[in-house]
N, C-alpha and C positions, 0 to 999 in steps of 0.2 A: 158351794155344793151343787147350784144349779148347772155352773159349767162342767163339773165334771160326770153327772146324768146326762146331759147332751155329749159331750166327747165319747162316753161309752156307748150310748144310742146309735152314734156315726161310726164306731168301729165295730157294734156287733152288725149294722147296716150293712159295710164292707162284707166282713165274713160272710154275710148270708149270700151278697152277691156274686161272690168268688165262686161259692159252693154251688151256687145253678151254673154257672158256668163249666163248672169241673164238670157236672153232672151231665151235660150235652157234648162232652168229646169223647170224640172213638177211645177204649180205650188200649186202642195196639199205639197210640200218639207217644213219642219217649224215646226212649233207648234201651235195645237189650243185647245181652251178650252171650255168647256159646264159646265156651273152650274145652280144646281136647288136649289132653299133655299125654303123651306116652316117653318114652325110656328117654331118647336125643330128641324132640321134637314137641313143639307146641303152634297149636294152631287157635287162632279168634280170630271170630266173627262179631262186629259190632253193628247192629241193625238199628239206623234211628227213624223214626215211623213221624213227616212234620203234619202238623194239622190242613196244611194246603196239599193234600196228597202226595208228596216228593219226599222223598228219603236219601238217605246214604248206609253205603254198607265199607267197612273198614275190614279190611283181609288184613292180619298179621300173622305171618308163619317166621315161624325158626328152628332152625334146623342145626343140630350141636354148634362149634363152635363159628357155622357160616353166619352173615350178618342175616342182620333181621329185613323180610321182605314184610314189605306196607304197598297194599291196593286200596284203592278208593273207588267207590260206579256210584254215581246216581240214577236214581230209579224214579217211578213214578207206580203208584200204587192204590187200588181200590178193591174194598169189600161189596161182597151181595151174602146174607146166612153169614154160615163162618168158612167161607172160600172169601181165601185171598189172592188177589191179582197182580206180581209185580209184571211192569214192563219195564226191563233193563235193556241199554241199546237196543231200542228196538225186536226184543224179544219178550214174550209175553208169556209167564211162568205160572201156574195155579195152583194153590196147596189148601188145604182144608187148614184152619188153626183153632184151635184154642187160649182159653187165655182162664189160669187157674192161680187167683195169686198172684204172685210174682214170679210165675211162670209160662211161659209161652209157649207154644206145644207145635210146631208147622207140621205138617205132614203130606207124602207125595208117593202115589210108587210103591205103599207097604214102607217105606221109609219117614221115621220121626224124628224130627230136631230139637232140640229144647234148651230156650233161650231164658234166660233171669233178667228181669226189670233191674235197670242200672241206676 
């Protein structure tokens, strides 16, 4: 009996560790996605946010029955409030975000995007 009080001792230990740690990452950290489907055409966007600042974003469009185009950029990215800062190729883009949920909210311009936690 005694071993198994200490085994569950050491794995609610674990847990609690885990959970400070989740508890101090940004959390844009993950992967989100945006699609838009109209009548012949689909488009995603795949945004992964890595905890050392650097990301990637996945362009796939298609277009009736052309093949399917796939882009990839890595970026590099930092908040201040809820302005987010990508700098892609050497360009550097600002968007206010939110984050509701499992939802992501960028916005720029009077323009909104709104990404789902993947």
């Amino acid at each position: 009996m005694k071993k198994i009080g200490i085994l569950l001792f050491v794995f609610a230990m674990a847990l609690t560790s885990c959970n400070k740690d989740d508890d101090n990452q940004d959390p844009l950290i993950g992967s989100w996605e945006m699609k838009e489907i109209d009548v012949n055409e689909v488009y995603t966007e795949l945004l992964t946010f890595k905890s050392d600042q650097t990301g990637v974003i996945i362009i796939t469009y298609k277009y009736d029955t052309d093949p399917e185009e796939i882009d990839n950029y890595v970026f590099g990215w930092t908040t201040s409030g809820n302005l987010l800062e990508i700098d892609m190729m050497s360009v550097k883009t600002s968007f206010s975000y939110a984050i509701s949920g499992n939802k992501l909210t960028l916005s720029q311009n009077g323009d909104s995007f709104i990404y789902t936690r993947k």
